[in-house]
C-alpha positions as CSV (number, residue, x, y, z in Angstrom):
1,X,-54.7,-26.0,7.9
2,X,-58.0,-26.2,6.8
3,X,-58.5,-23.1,5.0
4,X,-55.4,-23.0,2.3
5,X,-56.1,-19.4,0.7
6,X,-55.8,-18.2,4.7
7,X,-52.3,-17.6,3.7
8,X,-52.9,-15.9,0.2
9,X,-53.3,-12.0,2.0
10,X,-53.3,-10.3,4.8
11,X,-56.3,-9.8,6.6
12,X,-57.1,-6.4,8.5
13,X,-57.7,-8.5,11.9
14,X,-53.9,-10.4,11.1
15,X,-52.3,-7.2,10.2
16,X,-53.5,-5.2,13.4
17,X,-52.7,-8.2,15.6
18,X,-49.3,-8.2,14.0
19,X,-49.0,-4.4,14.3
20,X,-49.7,-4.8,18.2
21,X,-47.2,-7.7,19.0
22,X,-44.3,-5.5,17.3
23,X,-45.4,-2.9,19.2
24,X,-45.7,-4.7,22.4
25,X,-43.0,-7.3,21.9
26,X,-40.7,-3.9,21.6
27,X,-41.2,-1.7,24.2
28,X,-41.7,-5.0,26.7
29,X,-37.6,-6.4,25.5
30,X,-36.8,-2.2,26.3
31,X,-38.1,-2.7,29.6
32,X,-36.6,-6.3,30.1
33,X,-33.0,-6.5,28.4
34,X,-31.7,-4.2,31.4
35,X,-33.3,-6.5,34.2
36,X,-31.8,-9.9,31.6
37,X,-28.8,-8.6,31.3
38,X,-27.9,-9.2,34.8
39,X,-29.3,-12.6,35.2
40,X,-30.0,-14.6,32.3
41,X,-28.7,-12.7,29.2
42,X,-31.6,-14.1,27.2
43,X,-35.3,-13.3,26.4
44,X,-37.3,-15.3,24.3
45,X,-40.2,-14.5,21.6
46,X,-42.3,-17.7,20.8
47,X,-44.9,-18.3,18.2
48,X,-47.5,-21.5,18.5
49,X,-48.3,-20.7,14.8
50,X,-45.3,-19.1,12.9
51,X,-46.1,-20.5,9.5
52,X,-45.6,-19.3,7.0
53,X,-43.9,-16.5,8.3
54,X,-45.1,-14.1,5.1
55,X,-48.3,-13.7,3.2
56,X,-48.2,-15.0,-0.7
57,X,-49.2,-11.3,-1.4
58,X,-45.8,-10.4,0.3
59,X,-47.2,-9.2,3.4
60,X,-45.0,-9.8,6.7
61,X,-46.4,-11.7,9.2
62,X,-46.0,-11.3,13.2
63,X,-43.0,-13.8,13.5
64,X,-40.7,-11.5,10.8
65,X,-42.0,-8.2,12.3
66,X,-40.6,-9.1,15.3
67,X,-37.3,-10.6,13.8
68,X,-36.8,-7.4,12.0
69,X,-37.6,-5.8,14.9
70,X,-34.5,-7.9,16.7
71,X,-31.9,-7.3,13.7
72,X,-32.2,-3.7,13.9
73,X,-30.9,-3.7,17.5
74,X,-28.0,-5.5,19.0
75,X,-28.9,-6.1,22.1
76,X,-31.8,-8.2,21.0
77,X,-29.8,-10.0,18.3
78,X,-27.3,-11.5,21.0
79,X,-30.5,-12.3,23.8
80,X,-33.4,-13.1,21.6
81,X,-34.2,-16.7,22.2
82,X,-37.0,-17.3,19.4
83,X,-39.2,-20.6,19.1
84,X,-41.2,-20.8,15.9
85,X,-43.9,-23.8,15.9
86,X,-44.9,-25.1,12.1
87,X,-47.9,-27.7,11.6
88,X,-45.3,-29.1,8.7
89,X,-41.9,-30.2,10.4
90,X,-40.6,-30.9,7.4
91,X,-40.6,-27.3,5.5
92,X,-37.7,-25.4,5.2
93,X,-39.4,-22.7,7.2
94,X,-39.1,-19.0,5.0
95,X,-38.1,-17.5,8.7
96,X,-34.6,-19.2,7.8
97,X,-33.5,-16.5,6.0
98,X,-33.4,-14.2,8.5
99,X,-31.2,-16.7,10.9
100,X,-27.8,-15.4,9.6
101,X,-28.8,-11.4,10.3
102,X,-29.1,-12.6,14.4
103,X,-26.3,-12.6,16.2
104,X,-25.3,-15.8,18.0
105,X,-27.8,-17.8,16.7
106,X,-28.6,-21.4,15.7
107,X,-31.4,-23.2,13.6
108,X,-32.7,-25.8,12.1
């Protein structure tokens, strides 16, 4: 990334766009996890441009809004299908930790 400090706190435009994914991502996976449920028992949240995940100022980013937003229901934690994209491969990504609060869930 070109601009390191990008990272270092939460901008109003990040936090409101985070603020509206949670929001959206939550009341859409309401409306879908009855219609999944009968055909593919999956949905799937997926994030170009997950790093890192949180804010150096402690901040949450999008990707672990909607995480927590999947832990707190069950449902979700047995369908969510999540694909996280980092510029670094090689990272141990911070959205690890949450892995072993999702139900059936793998990563790497």
């Amino acid at each position: 990334m070109s601009n390191p400090s990008f990272f270092d706190e939460q901008k109003e435009q990040s936090l409101i766009k985070a603020r509206i994914v949670e929001k959206y991502f939550w009341a859409w996976a309401k409306v879908i996890i009855p219609t999944a449920k009968k055909f593919d028992p999956r949905i799937a949240y997926i994030d170009l441009f997950a790093v890192p995940g949180r804010y150096k100022d402690g901040s949450k980013s999008t990707p672990i809004k909607v995480l927590e937003t999947a832990i707190s229901n069950s449902d979700m934690q047995n369908m969510l299908v999540t694909v996280f994209n980092d510029a670094d491969a090689e990272r141990e990504h911070p959205l690890l930790e949450y892995l072993p609060f999702m139900g059936k869930c793998k990563g790497k």
